[in-house]
N, C-alpha and C positions, 0 to 999 in steps of 0.2 A: 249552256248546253248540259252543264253537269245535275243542273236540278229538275230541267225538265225530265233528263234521264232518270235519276234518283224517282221523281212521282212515279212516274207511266212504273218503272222495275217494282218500286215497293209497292205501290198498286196490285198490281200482278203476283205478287209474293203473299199479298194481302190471301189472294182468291187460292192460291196454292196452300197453304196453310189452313184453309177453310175446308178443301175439299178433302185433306190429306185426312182431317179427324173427324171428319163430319161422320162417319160410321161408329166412333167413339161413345157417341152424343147418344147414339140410335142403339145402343146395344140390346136391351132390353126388349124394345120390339122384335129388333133384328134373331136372336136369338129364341124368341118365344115362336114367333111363326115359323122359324128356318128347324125349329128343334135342337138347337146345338149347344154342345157341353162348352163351360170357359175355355177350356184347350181347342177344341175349334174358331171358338169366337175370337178368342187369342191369334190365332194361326193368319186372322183375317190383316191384323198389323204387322204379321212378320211376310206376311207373303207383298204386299206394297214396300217395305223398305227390301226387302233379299233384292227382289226388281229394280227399284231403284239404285241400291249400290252398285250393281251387275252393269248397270246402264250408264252410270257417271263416268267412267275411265274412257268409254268410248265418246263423250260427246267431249271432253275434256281433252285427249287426242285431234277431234275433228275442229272444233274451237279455236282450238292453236293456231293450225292448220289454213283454215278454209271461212274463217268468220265465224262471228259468235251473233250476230243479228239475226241470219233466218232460221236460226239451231233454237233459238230460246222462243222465235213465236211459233214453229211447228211446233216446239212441246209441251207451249199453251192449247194451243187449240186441241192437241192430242188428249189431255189429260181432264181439258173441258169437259171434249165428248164423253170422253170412257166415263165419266162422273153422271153427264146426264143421263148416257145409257142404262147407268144402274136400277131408272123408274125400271126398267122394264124385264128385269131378270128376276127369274122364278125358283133356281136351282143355287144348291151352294156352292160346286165347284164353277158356274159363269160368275157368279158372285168373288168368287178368289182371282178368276179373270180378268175382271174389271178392276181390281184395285191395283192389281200387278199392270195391265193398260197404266192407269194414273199412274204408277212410277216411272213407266218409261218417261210421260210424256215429262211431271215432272223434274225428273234428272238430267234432263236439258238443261232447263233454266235454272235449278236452283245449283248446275254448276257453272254455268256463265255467267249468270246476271253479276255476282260479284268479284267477278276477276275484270269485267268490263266497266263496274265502277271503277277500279282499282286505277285501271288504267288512266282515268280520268284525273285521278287526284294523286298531290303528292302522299308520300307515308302519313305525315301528321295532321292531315287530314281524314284518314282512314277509318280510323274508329269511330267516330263521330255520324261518317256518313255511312255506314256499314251498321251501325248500330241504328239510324232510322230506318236502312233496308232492312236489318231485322227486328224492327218494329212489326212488321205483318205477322212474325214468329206468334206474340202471345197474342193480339188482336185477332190473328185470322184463328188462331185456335180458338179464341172466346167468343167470336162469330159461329163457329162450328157448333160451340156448345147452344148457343143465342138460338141458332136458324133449326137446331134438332129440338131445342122444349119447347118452341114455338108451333114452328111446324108439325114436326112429330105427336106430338101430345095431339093437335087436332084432326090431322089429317095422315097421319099414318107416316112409316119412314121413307117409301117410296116419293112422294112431291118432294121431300127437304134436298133430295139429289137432283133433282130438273133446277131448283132454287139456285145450288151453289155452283151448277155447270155454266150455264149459259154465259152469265157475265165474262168469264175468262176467255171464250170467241171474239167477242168484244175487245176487251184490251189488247187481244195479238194483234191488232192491227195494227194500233200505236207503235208497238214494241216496231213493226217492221221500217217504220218511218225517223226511226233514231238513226244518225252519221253514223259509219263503221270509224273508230278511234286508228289515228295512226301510230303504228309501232306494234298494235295486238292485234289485230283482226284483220289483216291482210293473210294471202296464201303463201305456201312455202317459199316461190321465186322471191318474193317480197320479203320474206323475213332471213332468205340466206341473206339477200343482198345489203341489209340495215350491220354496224357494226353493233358488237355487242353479245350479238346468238352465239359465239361461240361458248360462250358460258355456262350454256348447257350442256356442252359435250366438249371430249377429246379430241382435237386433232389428228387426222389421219381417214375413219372410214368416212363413207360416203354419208349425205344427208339424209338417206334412208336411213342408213342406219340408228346416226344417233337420235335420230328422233322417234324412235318404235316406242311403243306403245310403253315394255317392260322397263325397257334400260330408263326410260327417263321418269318410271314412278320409284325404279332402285335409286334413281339419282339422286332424286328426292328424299327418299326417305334416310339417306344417309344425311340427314343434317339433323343435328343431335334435337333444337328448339323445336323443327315441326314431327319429328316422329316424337317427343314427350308431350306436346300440347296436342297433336292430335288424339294419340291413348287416351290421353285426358278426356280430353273434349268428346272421346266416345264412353265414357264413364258416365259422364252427365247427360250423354245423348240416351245411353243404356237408361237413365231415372225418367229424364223429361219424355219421354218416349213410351215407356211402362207405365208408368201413372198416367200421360194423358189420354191413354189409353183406356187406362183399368179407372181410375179416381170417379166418372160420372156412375160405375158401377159398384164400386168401392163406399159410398157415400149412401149409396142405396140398402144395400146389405148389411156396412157393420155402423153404419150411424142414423138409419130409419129414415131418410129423406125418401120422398118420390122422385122421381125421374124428371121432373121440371124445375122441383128444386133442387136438384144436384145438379143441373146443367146451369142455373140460372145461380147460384151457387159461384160455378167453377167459372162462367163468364165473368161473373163482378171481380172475381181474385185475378186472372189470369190478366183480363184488361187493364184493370188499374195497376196492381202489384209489377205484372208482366213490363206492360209498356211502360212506368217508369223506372224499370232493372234495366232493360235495353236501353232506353237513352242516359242512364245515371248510369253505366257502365262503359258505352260510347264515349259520355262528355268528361266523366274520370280518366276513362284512358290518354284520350288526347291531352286534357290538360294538365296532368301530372307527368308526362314526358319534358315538361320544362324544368323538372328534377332528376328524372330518370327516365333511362330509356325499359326499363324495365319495369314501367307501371301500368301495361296492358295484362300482365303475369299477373302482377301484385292484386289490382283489382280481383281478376280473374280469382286467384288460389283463394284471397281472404273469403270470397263471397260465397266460393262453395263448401269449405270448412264449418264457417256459422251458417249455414245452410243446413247442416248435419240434426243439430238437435232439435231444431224449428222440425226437421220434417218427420222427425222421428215423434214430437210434441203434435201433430196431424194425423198421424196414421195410429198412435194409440193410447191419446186424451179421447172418451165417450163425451166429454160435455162441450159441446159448441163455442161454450167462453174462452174454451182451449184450443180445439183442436183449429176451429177458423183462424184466428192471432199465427198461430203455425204454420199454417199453410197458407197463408198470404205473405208472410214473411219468408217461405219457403223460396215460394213464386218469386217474390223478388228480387232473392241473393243471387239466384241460379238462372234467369234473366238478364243477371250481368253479362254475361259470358258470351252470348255469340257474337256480335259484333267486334270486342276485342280477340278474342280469340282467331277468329277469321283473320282482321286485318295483318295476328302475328306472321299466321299462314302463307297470306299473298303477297307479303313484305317478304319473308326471306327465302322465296320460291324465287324473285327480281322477275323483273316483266315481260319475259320471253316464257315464263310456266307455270303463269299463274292459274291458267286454267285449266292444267294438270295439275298444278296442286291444289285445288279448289277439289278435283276430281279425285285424288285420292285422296285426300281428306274424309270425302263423302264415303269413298268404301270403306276407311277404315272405320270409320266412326259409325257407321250403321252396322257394320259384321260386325261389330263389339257391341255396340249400343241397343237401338230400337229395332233391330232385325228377331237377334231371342229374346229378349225383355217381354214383348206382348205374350209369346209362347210361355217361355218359362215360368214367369206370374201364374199362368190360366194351367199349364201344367201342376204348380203349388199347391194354387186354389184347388184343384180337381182331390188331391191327395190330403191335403189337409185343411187348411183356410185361407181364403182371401188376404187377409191381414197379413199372415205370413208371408205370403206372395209379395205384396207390396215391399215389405222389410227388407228384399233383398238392394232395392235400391238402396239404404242408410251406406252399405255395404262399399258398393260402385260410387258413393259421395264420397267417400273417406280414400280410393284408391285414384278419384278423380284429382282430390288435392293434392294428394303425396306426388304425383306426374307433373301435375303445373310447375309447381314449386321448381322439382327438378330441371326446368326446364331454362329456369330463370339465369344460370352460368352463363349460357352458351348462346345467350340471345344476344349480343353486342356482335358477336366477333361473326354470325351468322348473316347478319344485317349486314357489316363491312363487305364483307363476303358477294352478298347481293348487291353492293353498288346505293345500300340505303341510304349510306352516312354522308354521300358526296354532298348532298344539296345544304 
């Protein structure tokens, strides 16, 4: 049951990932026909992730709640459509419409689909199989970039979004045909009555209350390991977010490539570099917990520290002998990282919140990260230069580290806490 799940989810993660950047890919058309300065064009990545985070607390509430199987295929097929609908928009505010649509639809599933792995598997299993679900991370991005020099370069940006939508209608099917997991995905009568839910809340008010929306993301966040690896992880989201963003345009402007080669370019790095950081950070994490419970961190901090100069070696080496070596090696420090880092997440949230804490995860790490990141950059860029724009991520790498690290005390006794250490 648990692999079947795992395909059909990373499957779908795949196409989510694909549709999130595929405007990334297209900027240049996008922005020559629409007329728009980088600060608009920018605005295009901040207005899909502000949506998306604005949207994850509540499917992450409802999740808990009332199931997580027909929450994650409605917001496949929601975020399909809105993508394919983009052939047909003419204007740039339905333009900003449609990408804020794909967040809702996305922030369904990308806050279930892994709190409903989770449940599947024990802890030290987690990383492992969290890091192939985030395998679709640099694949479906280097798909985005794949399906825009392809498409794009021949036929314009409009066809490359009917391309990347459709299939995603497709897979919600699947997704609706997975078992609901017992112990998470049952409704509130079912989960007062399982032992254990009180863990989430105080004794005394009623089940409305402790289970409101607030109280149980303050709950949350009082636990020292996931509010430090989350800042974190919104530090890295803030780079990986910016640049994938900006990089196919970035490549154009201060390193002379055309726009098939920057895209075709940032597929070769993201896929190979990408996909073997995700699973080399998955298979690290698990397997070094037979020394320490604390080498989902360890991986995590070392990979984004030497991370630092590689990408700083990318953004401003002019000679290709350099800057490419950089930036694939970038790719793949900072690739380590979601898979372990999630699994810390949904480990010491214990399995009555995980998919609130999936969900706030999601908010905070986008209202730090990729929400102003597209903006800001394109803000720089407008004022002074691209380059510089990009720089501020080195920045958000170095405050990314310093957070993990911290976080590393307080992961045992938070894990205890959650009932991880029993098994």
């Amino acid at each position: 049951m648990a692999t079947r799940a795992l395909i059909i989810l990373a499957s779908l993660n795949l196409l989510d990932y694909l549709d999130r950047y595929l405007i990334a890919s297209l900027g240049s058309l996008v922005k020559g026909e629409m007329g728009l300065s980088d600060r608009a064009f920018g605005f295009l990545g901040t207005a899909f992730f502000l949506v998306y985070f604005l949207s994850s607390p509540v499917f992450g509430y409802l999740g808990d709640r009332f199931g997580r199987i027909r929450l994650m295929a409605g917001g496949a097929v929601l975020w399909s459509l809105a993508t394919s609908l983009t052939f047909w928009v003419t204007t740039y505010p339905t333009l900003v419409l449609a990408r804020g649509l794909v967040g809702v639809g996305e922030a369904s599933f990308g806050t279930l689909a892994p709190a409903y792995l989770a449940d599947l598997l024990p802890f030290n299993r987690r990383s492992r199989v969290l890091g192939f679900f985030y395998l679709a991370l640099p694949v479906g991005s280097a798909l985005a970039y794949l399906v825009g020099g392809l498409v794009g370069s021949k036929w314009g940006w409009r066809p490359a979004f009917l391309v990347a939508g459709i299939p995603g209608m497709l897979l919600a099917a699947l997704v609706l045909r997975l078992p609901a997991v017992a112990g998470s995905s049952q409704g509130p009568v079912a989960q007062a009555s399982r032992p254990g839910t009180s863990q989430t809340s105080s004794p005394g008010p009623s089940l409305s209350h402790l289970t409101s929306l607030w109280s149980g993301a303050r709950d949350l966040w009082r636990l020292p390991t996931l509010r430090r690896v989350t800042l974190g992880y919104g530090m890295i989201t803030f780079t990986l977010g910016g640049l994938a963003f900006w990089m196919p345009r970035y490549l154009e402007t201060a390193k002379g490539l055309e726009m098939a080669q920057a895209n075709y370019l940032l597929f070769g790095s993201v896929t190979v570099a990408g996909g073997l950081g995700i699973l080399t950070g998955g298979f690290l994490g698990d397997r070094l917990q037979a020394y320490t419970l604390k080498a989902p961190l360890l991986v995590s901090g070392l990979g984004v520290a030497l991370s630092i100069p590689l990408a700083a070696l990318a953004i401003f080496a002019p000679d290709p002998h350099f800057y490419v070596p950089g930036l694939v090696g970038a790719i793949f420090l900072l690739f380590l990282n979601p898979g372990v880092l999630t699994a810390v997440v949904v480990s010491v949230a214990g399995p009555q919140r995980r998919a609130q804490a999936v969900a706030l995860n999601i908010v905070v790490i986008h209202l730090v990260g990729d929400v102003p990141s597209p903006f800001l950059i394109g803000w720089l860029a407008d004022i002074s230069t691209l380059q510089w724009g990009v720089s501020l991520t080195l920045l958000t790498l170095l405050a990314g580290a310093i957070l993990i690290f911290w976080a590393m005390p307080y992961l045992s006794r938070d894990l205890a806490d959650a009932g991880e250490l029993k098994e």
